[in-house]
Z-matrix of the N, CA and C atoms (Angstrom, degrees):
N
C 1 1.440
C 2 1.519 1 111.88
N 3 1.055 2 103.43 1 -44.68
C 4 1.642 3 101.56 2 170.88
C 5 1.296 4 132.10 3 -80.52
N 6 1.208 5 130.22 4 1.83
C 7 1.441 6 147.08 5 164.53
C 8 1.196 7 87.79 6 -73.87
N 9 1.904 8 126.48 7 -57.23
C 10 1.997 9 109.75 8 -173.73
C 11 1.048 10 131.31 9 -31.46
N 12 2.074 11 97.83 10 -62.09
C 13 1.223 12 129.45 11 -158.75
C 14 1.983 13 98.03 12 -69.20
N 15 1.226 14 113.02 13 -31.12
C 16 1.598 15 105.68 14 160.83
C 17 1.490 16 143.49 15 -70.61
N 18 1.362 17 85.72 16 -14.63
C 19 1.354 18 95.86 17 -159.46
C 20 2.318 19 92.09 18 -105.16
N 21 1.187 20 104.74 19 -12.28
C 22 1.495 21 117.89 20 165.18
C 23 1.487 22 101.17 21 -68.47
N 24 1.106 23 100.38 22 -70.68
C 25 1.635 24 105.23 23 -173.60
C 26 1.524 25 113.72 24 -65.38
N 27 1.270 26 122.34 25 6.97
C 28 1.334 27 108.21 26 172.08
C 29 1.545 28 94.21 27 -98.50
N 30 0.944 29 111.31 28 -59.98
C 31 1.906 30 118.96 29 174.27
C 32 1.368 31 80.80 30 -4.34
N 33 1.593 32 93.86 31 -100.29
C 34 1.275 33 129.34 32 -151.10
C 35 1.440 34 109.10 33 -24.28
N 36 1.431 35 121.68 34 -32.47
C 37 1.539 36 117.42 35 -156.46
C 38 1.934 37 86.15 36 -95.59
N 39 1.314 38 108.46 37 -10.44
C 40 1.474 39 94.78 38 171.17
C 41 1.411 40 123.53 39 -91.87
N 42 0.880 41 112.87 40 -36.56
C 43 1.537 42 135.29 41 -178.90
C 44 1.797 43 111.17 42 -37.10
N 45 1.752 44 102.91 43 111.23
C 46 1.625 45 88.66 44 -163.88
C 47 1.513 46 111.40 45 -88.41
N 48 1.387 47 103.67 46 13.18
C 49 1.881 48 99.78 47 168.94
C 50 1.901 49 116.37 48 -69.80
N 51 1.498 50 98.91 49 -40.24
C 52 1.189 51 107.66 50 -167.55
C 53 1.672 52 118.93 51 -103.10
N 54 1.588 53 105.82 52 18.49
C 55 1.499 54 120.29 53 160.67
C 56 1.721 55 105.64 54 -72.75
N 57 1.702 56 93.25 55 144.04
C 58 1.229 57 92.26 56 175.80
C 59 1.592 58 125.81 57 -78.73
N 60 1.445 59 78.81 58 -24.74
C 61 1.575 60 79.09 59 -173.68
C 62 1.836 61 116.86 60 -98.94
N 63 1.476 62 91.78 61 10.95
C 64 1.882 63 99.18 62 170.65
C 65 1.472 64 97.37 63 -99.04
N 66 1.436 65 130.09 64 -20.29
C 67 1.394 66 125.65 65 153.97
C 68 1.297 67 129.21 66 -55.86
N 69 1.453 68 111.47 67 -47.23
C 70 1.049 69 122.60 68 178.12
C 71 1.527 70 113.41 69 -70.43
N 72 0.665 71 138.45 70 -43.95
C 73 2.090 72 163.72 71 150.87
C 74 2.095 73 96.36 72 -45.47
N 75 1.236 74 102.83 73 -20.70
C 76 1.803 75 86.02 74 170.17
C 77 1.611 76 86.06 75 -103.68
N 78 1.554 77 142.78 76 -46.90
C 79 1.301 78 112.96 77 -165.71
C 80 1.466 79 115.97 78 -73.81
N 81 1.215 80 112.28 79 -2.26
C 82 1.541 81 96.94 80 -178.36
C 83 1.516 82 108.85 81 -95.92
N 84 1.092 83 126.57 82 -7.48
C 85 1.688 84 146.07 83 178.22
C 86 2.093 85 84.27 84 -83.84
N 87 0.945 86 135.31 85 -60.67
C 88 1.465 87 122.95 86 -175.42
C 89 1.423 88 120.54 87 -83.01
N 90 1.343 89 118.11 88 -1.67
C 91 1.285 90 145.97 89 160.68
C 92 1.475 91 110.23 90 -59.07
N 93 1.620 92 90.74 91 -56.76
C 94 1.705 93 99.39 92 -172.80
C 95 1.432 94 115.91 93 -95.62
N 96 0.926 95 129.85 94 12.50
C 97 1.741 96 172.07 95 171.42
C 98 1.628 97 92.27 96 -87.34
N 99 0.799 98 126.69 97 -75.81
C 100 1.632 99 132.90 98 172.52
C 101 1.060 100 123.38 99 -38.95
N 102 1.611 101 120.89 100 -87.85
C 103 1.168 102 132.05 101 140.53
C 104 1.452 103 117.86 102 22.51
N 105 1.569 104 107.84 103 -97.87
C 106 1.426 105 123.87 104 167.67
C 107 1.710 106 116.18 105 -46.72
N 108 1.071 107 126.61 106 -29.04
C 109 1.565 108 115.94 107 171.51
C 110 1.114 109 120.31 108 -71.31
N 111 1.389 110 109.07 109 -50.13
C 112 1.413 111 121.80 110 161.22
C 113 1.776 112 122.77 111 -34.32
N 114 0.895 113 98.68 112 -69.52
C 115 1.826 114 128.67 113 -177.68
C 116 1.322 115 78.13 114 -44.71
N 117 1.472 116 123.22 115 -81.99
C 118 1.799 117 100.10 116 -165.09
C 119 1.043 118 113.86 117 -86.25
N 120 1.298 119 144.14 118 -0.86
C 121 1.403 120 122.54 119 148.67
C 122 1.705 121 120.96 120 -48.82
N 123 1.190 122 103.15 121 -41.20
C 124 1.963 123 119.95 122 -176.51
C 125 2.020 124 85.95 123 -76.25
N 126 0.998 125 136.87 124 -56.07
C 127 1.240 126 107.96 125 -170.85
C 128 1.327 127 119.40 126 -82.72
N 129 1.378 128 112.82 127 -8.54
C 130 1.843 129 103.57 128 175.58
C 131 1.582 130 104.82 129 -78.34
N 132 0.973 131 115.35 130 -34.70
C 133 1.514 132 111.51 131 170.03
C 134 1.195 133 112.74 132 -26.69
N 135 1.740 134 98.41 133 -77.54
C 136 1.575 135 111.85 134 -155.68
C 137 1.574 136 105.61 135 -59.20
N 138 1.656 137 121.10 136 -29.24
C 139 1.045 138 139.28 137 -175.45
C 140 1.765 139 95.73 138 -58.90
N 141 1.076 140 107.05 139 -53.39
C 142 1.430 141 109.03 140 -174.77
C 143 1.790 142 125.11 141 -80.51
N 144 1.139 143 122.60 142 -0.81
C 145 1.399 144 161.84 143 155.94
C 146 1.511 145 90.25 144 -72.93
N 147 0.797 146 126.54 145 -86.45
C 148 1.353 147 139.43 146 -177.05
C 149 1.665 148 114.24 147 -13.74
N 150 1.702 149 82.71 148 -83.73
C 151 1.580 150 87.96 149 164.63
C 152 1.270 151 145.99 150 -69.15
N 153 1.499 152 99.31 151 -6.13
C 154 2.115 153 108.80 152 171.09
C 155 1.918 154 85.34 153 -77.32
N 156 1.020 155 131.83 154 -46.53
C 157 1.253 156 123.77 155 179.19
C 158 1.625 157 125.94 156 -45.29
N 159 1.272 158 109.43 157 -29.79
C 160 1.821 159 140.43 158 177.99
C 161 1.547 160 90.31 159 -59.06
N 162 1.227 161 88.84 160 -75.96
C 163 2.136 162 123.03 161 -156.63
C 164 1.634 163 87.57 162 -48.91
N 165 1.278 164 119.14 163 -62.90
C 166 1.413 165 116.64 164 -150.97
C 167 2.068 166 97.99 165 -72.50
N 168 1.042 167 101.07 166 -24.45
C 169 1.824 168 91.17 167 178.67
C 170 1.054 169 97.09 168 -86.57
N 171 1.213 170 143.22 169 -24.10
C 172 1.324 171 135.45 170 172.40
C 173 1.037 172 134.40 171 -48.87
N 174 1.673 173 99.76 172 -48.05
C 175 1.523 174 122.45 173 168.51
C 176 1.562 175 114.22 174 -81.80
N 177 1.301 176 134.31 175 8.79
C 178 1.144 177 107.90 176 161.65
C 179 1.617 178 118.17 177 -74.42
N 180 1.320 179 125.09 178 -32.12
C 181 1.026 180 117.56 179 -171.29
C 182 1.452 181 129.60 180 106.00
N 183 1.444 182 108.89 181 157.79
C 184 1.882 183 97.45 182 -166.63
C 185 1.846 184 111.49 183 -43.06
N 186 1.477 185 96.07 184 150.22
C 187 1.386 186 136.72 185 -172.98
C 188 1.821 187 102.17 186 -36.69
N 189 1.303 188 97.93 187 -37.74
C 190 1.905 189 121.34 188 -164.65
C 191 1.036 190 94.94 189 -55.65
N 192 1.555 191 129.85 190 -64.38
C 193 1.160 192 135.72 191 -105.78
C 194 1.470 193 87.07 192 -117.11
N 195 1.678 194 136.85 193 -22.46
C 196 1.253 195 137.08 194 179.84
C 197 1.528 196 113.31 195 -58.37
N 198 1.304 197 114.01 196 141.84
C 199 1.626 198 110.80 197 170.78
C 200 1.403 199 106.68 198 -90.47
N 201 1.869 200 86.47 199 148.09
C 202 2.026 201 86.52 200 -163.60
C 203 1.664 202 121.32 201 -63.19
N 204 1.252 203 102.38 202 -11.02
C 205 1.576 204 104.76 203 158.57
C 206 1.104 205 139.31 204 -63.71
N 207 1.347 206 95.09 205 -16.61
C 208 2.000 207 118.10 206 -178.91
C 209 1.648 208 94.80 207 -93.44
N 210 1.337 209 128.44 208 -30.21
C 211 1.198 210 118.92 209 -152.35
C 212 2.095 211 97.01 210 -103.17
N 213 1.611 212 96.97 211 3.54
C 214 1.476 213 88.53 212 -163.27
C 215 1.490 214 94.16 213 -105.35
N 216 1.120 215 106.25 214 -29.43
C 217 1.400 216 116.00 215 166.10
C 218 1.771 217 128.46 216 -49.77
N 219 1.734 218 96.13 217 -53.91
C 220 1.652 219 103.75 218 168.34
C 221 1.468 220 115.35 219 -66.23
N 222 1.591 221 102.79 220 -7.58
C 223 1.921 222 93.99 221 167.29
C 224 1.175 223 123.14 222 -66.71
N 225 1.518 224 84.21 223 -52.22
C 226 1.785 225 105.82 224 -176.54
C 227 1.394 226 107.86 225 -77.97
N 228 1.482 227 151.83 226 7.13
C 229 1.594 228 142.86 227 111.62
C 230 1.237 229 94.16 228 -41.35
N 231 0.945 230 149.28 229 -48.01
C 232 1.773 231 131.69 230 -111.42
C 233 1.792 232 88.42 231 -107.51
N 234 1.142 233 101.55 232 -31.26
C 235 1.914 234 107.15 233 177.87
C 236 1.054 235 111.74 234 -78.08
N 237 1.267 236 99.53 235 -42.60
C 238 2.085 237 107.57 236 -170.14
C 239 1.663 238 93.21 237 -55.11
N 240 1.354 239 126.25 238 -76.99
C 241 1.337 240 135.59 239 -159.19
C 242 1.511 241 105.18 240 -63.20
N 243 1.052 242 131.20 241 -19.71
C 244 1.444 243 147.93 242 142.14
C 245 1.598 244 127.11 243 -31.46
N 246 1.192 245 82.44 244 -54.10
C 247 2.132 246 110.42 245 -170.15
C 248 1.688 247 104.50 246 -83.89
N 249 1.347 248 103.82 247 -15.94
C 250 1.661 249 103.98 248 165.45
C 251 1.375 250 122.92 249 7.03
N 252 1.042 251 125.20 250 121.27
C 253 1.908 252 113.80 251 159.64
C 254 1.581 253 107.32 252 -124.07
N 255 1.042 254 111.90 253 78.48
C 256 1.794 255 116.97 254 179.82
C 257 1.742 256 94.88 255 -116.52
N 258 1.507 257 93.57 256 139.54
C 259 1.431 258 114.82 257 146.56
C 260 1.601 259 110.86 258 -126.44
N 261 1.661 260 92.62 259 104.38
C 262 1.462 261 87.76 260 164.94
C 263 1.460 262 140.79 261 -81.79
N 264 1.591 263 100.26 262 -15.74
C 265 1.573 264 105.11 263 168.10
C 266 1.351 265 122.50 264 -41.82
N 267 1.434 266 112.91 265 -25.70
C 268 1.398 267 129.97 266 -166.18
C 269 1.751 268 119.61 267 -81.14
N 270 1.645 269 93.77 268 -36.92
C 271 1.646 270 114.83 269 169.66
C 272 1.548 271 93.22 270 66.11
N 273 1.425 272 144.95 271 37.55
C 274 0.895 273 125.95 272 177.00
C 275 1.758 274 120.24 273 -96.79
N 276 1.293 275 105.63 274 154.12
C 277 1.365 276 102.26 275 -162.78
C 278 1.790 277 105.07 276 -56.42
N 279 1.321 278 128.16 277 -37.03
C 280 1.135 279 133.40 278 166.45
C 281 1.497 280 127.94 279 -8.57
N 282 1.661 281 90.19 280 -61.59
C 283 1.362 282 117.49 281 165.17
C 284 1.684 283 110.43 282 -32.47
N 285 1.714 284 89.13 283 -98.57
C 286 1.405 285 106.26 284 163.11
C 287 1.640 286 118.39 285 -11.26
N 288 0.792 287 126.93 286 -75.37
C 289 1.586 288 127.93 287 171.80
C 290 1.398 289 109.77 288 -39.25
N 291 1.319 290 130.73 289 -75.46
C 292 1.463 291 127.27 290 167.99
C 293 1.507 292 111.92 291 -29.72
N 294 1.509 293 112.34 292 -75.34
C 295 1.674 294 104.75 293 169.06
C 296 1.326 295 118.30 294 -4.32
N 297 1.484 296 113.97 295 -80.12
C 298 1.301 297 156.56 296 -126.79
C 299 2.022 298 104.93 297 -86.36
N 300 1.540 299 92.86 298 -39.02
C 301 1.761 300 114.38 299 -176.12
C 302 1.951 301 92.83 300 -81.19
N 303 1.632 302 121.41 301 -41.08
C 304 0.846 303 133.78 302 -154.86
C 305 1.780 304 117.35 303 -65.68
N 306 1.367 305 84.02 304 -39.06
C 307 1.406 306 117.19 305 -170.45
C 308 1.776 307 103.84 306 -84.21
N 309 1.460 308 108.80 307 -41.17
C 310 1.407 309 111.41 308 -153.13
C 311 1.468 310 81.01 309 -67.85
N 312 1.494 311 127.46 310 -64.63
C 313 1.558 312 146.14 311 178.15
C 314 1.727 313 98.91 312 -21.99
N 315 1.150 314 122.84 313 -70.13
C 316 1.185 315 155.03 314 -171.42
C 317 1.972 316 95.11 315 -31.92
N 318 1.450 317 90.16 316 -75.99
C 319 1.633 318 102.07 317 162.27
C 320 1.413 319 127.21 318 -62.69
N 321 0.836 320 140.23 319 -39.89
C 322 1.221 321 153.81 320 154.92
C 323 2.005 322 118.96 321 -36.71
N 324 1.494 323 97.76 322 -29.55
C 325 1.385 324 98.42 323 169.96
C 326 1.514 325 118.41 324 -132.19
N 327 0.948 326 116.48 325 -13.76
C 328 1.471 327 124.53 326 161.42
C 329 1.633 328 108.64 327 -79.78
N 330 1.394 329 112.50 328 -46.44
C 331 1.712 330 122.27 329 -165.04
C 332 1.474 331 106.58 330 -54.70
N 333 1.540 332 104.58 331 -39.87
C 334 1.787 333 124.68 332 -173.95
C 335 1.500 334 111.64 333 -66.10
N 336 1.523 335 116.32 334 -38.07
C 337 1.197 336 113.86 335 176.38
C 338 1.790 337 132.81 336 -76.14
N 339 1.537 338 88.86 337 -14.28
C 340 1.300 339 100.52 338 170.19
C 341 1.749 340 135.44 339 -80.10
């Protein structure tokens, strides 16, 4: 009986399902599996934010025909996104947030007029 009960527990201590740290080594592999879906899910957005922002100045149409309230407004975008303070070398989420506020704004007053 005790040759079993040793020979269980030796398995067991081999067995790479029930290592902690081959557990730990599969959640961080689906962790980073995550991560990355995420990440471009959050940047195709903004990417796509982006471009309803393109489309919709596009479509207003020649320069003439804008009322100067429309045109005083695309200044004052035109500085804001200008006046930027990003360091991206840094990759810090900070960033990201500014982006993210920059863009939403961005849509938010261009998106409406369209």
């Amino acid at each position: 009986m005790k040759v079993k009960a040793k020979r269980k527990r030796a398995r067991r201590g081999r067995s790479p399902e029930s290592s902690p740290v081959t557990m730990l080594e599969s959640e961080l592999r689906a962790l980073h599996r995550d991560l990355r879906m995420i990440a471009k899910a959050y940047i195709t957005r903004l990417e796509n934010d982006l471009l309803i922002c393109l489309a919709a100045l596009r479509s207003y149409g020649p320069i003439e025909q804008l009322p100067r309230e429309m045109l005083h407004q695309i200044r004052d975008l035109t500085i804001i996104v200008r006046n930027r303070k990003l360091k991206p070398e840094k990759g810090r989420r900070k960033d990201l947030r500014k982006i993210d506020s920059l863009i939403l704004d961005l849509v938010s007053t261009i998106g409406q007029k369209n």
